[in-house]
TIDREN-782974 format. One record per residue (C-alpha): x, y, z negated. Coordinates in Angstrom, 1 decimal. Layout:
% TIDREN-782974
{tise {X,Y,Z}}
...
This chain:
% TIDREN-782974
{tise {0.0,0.0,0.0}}
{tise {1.4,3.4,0.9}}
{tise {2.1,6.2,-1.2}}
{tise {-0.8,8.1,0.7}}
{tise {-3.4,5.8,-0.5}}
{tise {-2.6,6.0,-4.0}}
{tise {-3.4,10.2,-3.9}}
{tise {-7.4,9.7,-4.7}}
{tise {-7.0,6.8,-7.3}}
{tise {-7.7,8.3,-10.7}}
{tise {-4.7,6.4,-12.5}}
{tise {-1.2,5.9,-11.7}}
{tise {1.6,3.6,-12.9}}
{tise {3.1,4.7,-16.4}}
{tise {-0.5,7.0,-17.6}}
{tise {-1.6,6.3,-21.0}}
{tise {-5.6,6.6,-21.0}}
{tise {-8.2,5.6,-23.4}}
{tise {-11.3,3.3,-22.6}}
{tise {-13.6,1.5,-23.9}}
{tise {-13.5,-2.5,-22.8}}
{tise {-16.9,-3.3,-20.9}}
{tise {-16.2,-7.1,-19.9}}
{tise {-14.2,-10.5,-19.6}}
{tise {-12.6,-11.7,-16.3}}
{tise {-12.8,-15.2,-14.8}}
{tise {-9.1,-15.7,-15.7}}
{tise {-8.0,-14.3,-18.7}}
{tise {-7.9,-10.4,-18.8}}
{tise {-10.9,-8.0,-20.3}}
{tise {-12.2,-5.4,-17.9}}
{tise {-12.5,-1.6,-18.6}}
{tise {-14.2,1.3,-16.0}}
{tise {-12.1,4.6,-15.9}}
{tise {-14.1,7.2,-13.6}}
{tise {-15.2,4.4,-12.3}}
{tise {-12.4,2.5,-11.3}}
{tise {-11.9,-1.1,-12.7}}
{tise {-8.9,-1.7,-14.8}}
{tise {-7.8,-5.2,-16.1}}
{tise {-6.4,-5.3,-19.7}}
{tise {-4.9,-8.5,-21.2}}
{tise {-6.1,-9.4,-24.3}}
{tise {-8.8,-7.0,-24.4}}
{tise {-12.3,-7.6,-26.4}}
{tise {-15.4,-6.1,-25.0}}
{tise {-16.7,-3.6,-27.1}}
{tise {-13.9,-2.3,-28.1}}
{tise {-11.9,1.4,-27.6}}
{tise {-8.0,1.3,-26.6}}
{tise {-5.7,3.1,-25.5}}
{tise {-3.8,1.6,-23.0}}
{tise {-0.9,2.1,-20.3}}
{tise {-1.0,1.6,-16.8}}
{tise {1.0,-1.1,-15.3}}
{tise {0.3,-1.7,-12.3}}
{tise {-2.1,-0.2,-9.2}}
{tise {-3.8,-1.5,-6.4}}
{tise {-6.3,-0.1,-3.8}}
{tise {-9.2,-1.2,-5.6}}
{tise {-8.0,-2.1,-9.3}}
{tise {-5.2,-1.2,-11.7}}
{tise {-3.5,-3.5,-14.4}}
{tise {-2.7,-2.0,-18.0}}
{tise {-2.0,-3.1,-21.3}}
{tise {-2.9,-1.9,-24.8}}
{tise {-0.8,0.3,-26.5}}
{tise {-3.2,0.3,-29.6}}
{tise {-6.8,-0.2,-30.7}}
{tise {-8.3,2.6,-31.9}}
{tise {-11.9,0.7,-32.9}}
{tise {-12.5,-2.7,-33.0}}
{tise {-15.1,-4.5,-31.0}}
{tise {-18.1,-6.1,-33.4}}
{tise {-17.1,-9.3,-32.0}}
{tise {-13.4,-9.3,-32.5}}
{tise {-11.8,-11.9,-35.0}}
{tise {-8.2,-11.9,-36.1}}
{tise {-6.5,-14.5,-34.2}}
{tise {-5.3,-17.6,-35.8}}
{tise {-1.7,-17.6,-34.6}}
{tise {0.4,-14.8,-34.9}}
{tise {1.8,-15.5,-31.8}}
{tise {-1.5,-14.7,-30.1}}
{tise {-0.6,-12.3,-26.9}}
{tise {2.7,-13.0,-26.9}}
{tise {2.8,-17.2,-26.0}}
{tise {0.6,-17.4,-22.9}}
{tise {-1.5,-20.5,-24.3}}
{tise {-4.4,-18.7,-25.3}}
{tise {-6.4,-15.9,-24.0}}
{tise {-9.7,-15.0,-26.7}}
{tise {-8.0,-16.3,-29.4}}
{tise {-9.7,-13.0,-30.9}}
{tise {-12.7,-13.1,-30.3}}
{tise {-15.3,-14.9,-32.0}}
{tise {-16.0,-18.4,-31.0}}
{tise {-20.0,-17.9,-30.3}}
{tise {-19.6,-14.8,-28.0}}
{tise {-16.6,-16.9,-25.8}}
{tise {-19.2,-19.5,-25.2}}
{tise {-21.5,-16.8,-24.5}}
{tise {-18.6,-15.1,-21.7}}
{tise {-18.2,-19.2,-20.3}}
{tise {-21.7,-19.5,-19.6}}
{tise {-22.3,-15.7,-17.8}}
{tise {-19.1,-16.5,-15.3}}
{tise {-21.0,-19.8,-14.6}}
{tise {-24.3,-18.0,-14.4}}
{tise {-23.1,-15.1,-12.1}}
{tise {-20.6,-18.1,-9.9}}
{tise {-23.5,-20.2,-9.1}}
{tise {-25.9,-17.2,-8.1}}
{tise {-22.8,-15.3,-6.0}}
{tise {-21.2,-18.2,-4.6}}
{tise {-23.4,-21.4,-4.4}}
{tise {-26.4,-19.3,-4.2}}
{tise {-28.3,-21.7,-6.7}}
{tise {-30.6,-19.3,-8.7}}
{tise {-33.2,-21.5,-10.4}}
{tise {-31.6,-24.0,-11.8}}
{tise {-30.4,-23.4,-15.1}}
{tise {-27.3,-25.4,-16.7}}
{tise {-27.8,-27.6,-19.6}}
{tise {-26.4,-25.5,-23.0}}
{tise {-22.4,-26.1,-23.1}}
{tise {-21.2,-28.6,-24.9}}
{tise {-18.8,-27.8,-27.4}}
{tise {-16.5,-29.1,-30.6}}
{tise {-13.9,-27.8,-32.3}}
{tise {-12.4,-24.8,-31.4}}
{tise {-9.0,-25.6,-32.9}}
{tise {-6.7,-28.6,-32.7}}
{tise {-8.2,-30.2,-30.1}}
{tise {-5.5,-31.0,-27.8}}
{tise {-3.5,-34.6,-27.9}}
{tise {-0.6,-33.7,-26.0}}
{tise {2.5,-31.0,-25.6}}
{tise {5.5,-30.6,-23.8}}
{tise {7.5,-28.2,-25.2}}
{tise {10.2,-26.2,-24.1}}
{tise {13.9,-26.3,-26.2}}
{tise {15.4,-23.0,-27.0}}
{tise {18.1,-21.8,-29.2}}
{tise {17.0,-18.6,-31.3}}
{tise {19.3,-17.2,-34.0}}
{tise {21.3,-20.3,-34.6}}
{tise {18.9,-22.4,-34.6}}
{tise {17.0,-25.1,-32.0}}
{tise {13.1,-24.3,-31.7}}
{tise {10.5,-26.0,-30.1}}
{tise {8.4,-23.2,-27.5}}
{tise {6.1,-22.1,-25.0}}
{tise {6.4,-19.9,-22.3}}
{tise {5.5,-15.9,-22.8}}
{tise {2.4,-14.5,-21.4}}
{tise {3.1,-13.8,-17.7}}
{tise {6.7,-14.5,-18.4}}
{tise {9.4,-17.8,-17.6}}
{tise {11.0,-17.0,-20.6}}
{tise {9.8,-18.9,-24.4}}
{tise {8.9,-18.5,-27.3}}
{tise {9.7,-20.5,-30.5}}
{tise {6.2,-21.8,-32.0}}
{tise {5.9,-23.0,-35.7}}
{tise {2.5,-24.1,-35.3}}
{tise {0.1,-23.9,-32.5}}
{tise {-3.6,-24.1,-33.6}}
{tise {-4.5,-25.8,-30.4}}
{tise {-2.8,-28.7,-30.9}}
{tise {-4.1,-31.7,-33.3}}
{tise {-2.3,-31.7,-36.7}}
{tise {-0.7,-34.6,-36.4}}
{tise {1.8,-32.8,-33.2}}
{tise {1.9,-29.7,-35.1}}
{tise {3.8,-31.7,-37.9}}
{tise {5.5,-34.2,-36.0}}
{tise {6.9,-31.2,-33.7}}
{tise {7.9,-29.6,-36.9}}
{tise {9.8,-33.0,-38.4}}
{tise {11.2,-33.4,-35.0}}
{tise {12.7,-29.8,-35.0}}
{tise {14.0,-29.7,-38.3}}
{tise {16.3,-33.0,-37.4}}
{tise {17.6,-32.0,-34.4}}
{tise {19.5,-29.2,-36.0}}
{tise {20.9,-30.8,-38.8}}
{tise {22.8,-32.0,-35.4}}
{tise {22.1,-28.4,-33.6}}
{tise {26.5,-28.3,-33.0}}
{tise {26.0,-31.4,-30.9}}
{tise {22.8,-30.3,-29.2}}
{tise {23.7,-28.8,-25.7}}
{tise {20.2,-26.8,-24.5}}
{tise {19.3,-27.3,-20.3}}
{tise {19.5,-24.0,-18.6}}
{tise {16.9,-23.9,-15.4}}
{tise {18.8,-20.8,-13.9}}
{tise {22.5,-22.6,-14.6}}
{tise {21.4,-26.0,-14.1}}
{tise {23.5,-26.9,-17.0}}
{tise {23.2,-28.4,-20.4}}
{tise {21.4,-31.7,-21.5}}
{tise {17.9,-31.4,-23.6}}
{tise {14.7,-30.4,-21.8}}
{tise {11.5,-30.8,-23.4}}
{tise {10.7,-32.7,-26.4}}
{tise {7.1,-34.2,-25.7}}
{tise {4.8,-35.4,-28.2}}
{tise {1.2,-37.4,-27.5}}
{tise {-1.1,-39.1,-29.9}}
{tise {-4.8,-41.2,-29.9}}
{tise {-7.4,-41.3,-31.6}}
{tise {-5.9,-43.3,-34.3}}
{tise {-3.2,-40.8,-35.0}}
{tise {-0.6,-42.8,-33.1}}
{tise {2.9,-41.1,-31.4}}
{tise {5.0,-41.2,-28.8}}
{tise {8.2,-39.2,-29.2}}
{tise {9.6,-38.7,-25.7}}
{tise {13.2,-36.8,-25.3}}
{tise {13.6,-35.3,-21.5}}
{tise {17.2,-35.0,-20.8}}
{tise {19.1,-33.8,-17.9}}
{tise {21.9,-36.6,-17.4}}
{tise {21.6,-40.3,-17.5}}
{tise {22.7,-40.9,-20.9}}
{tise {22.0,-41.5,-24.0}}
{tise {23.9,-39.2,-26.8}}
{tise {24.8,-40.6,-30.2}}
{tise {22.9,-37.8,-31.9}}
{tise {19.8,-39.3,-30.5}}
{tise {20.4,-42.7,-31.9}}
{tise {20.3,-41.0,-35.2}}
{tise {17.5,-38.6,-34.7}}
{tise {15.7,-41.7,-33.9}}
{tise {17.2,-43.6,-36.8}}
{tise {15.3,-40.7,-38.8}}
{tise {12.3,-40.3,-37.2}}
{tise {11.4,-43.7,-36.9}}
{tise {10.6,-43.6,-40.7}}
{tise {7.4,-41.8,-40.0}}
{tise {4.6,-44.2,-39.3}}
{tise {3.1,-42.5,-37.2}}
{tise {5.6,-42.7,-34.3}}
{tise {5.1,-46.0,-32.7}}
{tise {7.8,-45.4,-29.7}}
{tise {10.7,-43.2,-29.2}}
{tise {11.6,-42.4,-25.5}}
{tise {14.8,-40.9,-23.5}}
{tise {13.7,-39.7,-19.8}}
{tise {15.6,-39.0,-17.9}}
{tise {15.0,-35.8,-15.4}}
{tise {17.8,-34.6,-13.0}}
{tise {15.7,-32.8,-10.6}}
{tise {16.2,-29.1,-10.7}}
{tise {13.0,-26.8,-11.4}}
{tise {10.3,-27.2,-14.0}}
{tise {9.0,-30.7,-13.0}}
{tise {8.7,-32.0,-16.6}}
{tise {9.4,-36.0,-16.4}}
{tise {12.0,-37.9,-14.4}}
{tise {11.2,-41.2,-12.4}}
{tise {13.7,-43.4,-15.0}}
{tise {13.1,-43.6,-18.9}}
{tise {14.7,-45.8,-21.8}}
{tise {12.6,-46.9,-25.0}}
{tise {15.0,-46.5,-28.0}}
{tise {12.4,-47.2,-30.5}}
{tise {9.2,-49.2,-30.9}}
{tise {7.1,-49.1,-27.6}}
{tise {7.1,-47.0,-24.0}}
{tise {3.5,-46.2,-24.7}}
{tise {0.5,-45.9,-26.8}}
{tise {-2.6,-47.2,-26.5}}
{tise {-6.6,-45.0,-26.1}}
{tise {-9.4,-47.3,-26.7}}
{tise {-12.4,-45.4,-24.7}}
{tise {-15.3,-47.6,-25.3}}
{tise {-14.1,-51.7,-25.0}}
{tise {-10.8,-50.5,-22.8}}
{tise {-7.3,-49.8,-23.5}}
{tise {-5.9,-47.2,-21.6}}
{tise {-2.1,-47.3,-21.5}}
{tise {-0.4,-43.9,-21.9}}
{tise {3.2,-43.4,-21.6}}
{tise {5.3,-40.2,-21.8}}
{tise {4.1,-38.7,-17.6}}
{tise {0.3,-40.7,-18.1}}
{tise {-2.3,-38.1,-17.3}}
{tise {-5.3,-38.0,-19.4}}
{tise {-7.7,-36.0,-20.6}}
{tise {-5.9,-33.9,-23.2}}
{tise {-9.7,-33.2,-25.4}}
{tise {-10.7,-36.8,-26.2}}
{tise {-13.6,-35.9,-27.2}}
{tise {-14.9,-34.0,-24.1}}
{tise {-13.4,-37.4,-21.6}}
{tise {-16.2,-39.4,-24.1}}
{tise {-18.8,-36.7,-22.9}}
{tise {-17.9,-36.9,-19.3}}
{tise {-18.3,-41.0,-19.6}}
{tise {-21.5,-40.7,-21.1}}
{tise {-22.8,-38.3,-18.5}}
{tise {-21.7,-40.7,-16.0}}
{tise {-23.3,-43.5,-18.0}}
{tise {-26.6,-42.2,-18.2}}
{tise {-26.8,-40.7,-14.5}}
{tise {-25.5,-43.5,-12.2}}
{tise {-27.4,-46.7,-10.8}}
{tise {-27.4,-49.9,-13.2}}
{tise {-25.4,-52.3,-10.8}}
{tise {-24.0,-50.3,-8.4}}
{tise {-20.6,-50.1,-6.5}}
{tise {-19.0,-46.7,-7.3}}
{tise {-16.3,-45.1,-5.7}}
{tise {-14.4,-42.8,-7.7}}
{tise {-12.3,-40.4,-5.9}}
{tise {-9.1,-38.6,-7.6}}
{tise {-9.1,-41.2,-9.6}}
{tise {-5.9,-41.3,-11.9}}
{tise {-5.6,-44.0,-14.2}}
{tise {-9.6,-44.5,-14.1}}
{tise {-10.2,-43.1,-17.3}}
{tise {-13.7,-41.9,-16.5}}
{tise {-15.0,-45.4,-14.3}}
{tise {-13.5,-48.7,-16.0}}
{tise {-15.1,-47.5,-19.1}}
{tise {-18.4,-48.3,-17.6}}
{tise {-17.4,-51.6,-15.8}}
{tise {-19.7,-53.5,-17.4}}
{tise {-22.4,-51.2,-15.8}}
{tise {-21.0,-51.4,-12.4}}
{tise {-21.3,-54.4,-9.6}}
{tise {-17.9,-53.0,-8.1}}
{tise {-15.7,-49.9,-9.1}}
{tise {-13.1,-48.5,-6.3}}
{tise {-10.5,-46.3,-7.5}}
{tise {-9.2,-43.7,-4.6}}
{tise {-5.8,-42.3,-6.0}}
{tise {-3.0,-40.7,-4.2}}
{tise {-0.3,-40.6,-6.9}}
{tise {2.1,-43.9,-6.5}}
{tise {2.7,-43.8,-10.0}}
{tise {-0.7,-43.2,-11.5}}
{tise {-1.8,-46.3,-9.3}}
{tise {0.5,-48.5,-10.5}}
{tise {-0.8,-47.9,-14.0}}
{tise {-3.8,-47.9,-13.2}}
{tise {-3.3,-51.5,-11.9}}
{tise {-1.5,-52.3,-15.2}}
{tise {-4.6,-51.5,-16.5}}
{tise {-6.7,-53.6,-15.2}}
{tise {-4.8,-56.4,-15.9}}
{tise {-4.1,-55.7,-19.5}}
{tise {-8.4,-55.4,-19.8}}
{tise {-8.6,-58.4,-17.6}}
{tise {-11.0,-56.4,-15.1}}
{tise {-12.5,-58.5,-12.1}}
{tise {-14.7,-55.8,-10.6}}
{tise {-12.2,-52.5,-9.9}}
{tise {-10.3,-52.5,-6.6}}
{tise {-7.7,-49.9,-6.6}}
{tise {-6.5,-47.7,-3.4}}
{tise {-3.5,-45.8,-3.0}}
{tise {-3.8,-42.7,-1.0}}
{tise {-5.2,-39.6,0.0}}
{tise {-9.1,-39.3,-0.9}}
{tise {-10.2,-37.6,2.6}}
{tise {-8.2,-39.9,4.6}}
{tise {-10.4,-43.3,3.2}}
{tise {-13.4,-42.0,1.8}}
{tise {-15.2,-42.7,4.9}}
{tise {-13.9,-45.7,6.0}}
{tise {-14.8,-46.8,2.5}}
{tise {-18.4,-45.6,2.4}}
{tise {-19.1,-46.8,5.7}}
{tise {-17.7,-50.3,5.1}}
{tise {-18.0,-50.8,1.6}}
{tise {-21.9,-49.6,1.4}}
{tise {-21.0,-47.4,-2.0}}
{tise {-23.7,-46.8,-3.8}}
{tise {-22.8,-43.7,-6.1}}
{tise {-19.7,-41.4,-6.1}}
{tise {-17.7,-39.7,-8.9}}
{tise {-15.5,-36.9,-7.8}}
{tise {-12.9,-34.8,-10.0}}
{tise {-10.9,-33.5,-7.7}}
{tise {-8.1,-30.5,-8.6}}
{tise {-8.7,-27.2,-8.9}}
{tise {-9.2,-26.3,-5.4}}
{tise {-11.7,-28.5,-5.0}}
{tise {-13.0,-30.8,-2.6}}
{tise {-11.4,-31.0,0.7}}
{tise {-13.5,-30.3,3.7}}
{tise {-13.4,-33.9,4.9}}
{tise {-15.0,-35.3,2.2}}
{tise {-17.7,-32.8,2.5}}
{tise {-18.3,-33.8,5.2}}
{tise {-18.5,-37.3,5.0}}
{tise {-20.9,-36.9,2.0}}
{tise {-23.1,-35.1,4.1}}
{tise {-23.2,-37.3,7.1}}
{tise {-23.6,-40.8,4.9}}
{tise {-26.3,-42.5,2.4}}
{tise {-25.0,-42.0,-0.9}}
{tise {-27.5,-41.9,-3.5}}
{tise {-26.0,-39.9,-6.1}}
{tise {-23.1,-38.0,-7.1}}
{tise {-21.7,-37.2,-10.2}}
{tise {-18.9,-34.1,-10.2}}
{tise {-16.8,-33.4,-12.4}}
{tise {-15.0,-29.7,-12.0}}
{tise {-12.5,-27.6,-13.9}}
{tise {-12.7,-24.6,-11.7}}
{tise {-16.2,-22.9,-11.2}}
{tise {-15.0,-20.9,-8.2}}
{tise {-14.2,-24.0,-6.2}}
{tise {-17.3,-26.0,-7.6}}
{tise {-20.1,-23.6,-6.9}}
{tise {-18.5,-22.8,-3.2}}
{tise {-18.5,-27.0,-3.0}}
{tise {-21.9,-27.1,-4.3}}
{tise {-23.2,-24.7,-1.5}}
{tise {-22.2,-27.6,1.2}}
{tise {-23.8,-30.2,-0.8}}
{tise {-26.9,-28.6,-1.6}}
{tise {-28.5,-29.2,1.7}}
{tise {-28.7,-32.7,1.9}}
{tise {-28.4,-33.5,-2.1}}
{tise {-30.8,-32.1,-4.7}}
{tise {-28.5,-30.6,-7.8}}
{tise {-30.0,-32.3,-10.5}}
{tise {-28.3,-30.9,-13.7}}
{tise {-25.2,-29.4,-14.3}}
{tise {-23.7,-29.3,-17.6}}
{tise {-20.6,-27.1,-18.7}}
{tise {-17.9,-27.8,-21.5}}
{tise {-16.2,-26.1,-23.8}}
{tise {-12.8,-28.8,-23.1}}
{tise {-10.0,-25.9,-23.7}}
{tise {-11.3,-23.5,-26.6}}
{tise {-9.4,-20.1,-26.8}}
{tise {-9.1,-20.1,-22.7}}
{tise {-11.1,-18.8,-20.2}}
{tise {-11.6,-22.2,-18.8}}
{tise {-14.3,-24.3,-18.4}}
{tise {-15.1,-27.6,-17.0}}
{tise {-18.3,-28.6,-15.3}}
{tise {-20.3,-32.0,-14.8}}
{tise {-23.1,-31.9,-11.9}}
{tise {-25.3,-34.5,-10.9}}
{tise {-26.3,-34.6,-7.5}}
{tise {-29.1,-37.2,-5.6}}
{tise {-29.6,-37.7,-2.1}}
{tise {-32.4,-35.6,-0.2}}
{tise {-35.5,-38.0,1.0}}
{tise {-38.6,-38.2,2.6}}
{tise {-40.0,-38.4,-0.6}}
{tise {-37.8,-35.6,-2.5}}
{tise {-37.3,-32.9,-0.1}}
């Protein structure tokens, strides 16, 4: 944008102003109006007056941030963590749980009007749980921070980190693993060489923690060269007297960039994995295993399924992973068919089924719009679950969807941009049944999404 265009604009770059914030932003920031002209304030809680500097200006918008508050909202809280605004984990960390639901629900409301132009159907009431320590896995970062080793996140809007104590999204039982962890590493700290991204040099990476339901950990060390130290022999040796940990893993990552886990990993303690029961199956979960990071919320999503699929059908479930939200429901199914393109999330997936002793899912390894209609056509699929990544559906599958007899379709969505726009192609050969939001990452802006969807008849145009 040239200088020219920025004469009219009613801020510029370096201005301290005062406002009063009038909204949340899909994404994270609070909105303000200054003589009319929309301004996007991190951190911000509607309702209240600031006075803020400008950052940053565009033709139609301007970025700022607050230099102080000069009244407080009536629905600002003080945030848990004092590291609220500074780590970039959490963006309404002070504002009052209630009204974020209430914020969740308008960007839903005002998405599926503007984008998916779906105006009478209302969605079910979100579902929600606890608003702190919810989550079941971290990766954190390793810094070194007056002399001493922390465990961290990355700033807000930044690649550098930030040491964290506690973080009061995590489940406990990290929080004080993370903090037994970090206290022996640096009674070894002069042996402890710290991987630089920028240098490429040094040997610790992340230290990653996950647990189940039952409270159970896996320790994983990332390290940068293939080899295993002596100090981690005796961190091990240490941290192995806490029940809790059931395995303690070395990977091994030599791949530049901030890919977290390496192909190659050695168990120096206990097990490679943990085990999630979800219903009657054990899911395997190792150190890279994705899963649903809110247990409670994947048990919501299953009984959605559960309750709005056909007794005896054969499902295909596209974007599969490790099947987390079909094989729990086998016993409901004729035939399940995972559609997965990640090598690696196959392969446990197929571990898997063997450790259930599954006769009914068939697993495929590849890209979802490349098979899914070969498989519909020739495997006569009854219903279809989709949770695909945050861009969505591709256009393929669309497409297929629309042009074949598939009874119903269950979606599950954690971007409401991409699902109401994907909802819009659906609608005009499936009815959109229900659609039910979740609260699965409290303190965010984000918000996941189930939809059920049946196919348009004769007899239910």
């Amino acid at each position: 944008m040239s200088k020219k265009n920025f004469i009219n604009l009613p801020v510029k770059v370096g201005e301290k102003i005062e406002t009063e914030i009038s909204d949340l932003a899909y994404g994270g920031d609070s909105v303000a109006k200054y003589k009319d002209f929309t301004i996007f304030i991190p951190y911000g809680v509607p309702g209240s007056k600031v006075k803020i500097k400008i950052t940053e200006i565009k033709k139609d918008f301007a970025r700022g941030k607050i230099l102080e508050v000069i009244k407080n909202s009536l629905i600002y809280k003080n945030p848990e963590c004092k590291l609220f605004g500074i780590c970039g984990g959490c963006d309404w960390m002070n504002i009052i749980y209630e009204e974020q639901l209430k914020f969740k629900e308008k960007f839903l409301k005002h998405m599926l009007e503007n984008i998916a132009s779906i105006k009478n159907l209302k969605p079910d009431k979100i579902i929600s749980n606890a608003p702190l320590y919810y989550r079941n896995r971290v990766q954190y970062k390793v810094i070194s921070e007056n002399n001493k080793i922390k465990l961290g996140f990355f700033k807000a809007r930044s690649h550098e980190i930030v040491g964290v104590d506690e973080c009061f999204i995590l489940k406990k039982e990290l929080n004080s693993i993370a903090s037994k962890v970090c206290n022996t590493i640096n009674k070894f700290k002069h042996y402890i060489s710290i991987y630089d991204e920028k240098k490429d040099k040094g040997f610790l990476r992340y230290i990653c923690i996950r647990s189940n339901k039952n409270g159970d950990i896996l320790l994983t060390f990332v390290v940068a060269k293939k080899e295993i130290k002596p100090w981690l022999i005796k961190v091990s040796d240490i941290l192995k007297e806490e029940k809790a940990i059931k395995g303690i893993v070395v990977n091994f990552n030599f791949v530049k960039g901030n890919k977290v886990f390496g192909d190659v990993e050695k168990t120096i303690y206990g097990k490679s994995f943990i085990t999630e029961k979800i219903k009657n199956i054990e899911f395997k979960l190792d150190s890279s295993s994705f899963f649903q990071v809110n247990t409670y919320m994947l048990e919501k999503m299953i009984e959605f399924i559960e309750k709005n699929t056909s007794q005896n059908a054969k499902i295909l479930d596209l974007y599969g992973g490790v099947g987390a939200l079909t094989l729990p429901l086998y016993n409901k199914y004729r035939e399940i068919i995972v559609v997965e393109v990640e090598k690696n999330a196959t392969k446990k997936l197929s571990e898997i089924i063997k450790m259930n002793n599954l006769k009914n899912v068939k697993v495929i390894n590849a890209k979802a719009e490349d098979f899914v209609e070969k498989i519909i056509r020739e495997q006569k699929v009854d219903d279809v679950v989709l949770d695909p990544p945050r861009k969505g559906l591709h256009p393929r599958i669309i497409s297929v969807l629309n042009n074949f007899n598939v009874n119903k379709i269950i979606y599950i969505s954690c971007n409401p941009a991409s699902f109401s726009r994907d909802l819009y192609k659906l609608k005009d050969k499936y009815i959109i049944r229900k659609i039910v939001p979740m609260d699965q990452f409290s303190q965010t802006y984000h918000l996941e999404l189930m939809a059920e969807l049946q196919k348009r008849t004769g007899n239910n145009l």
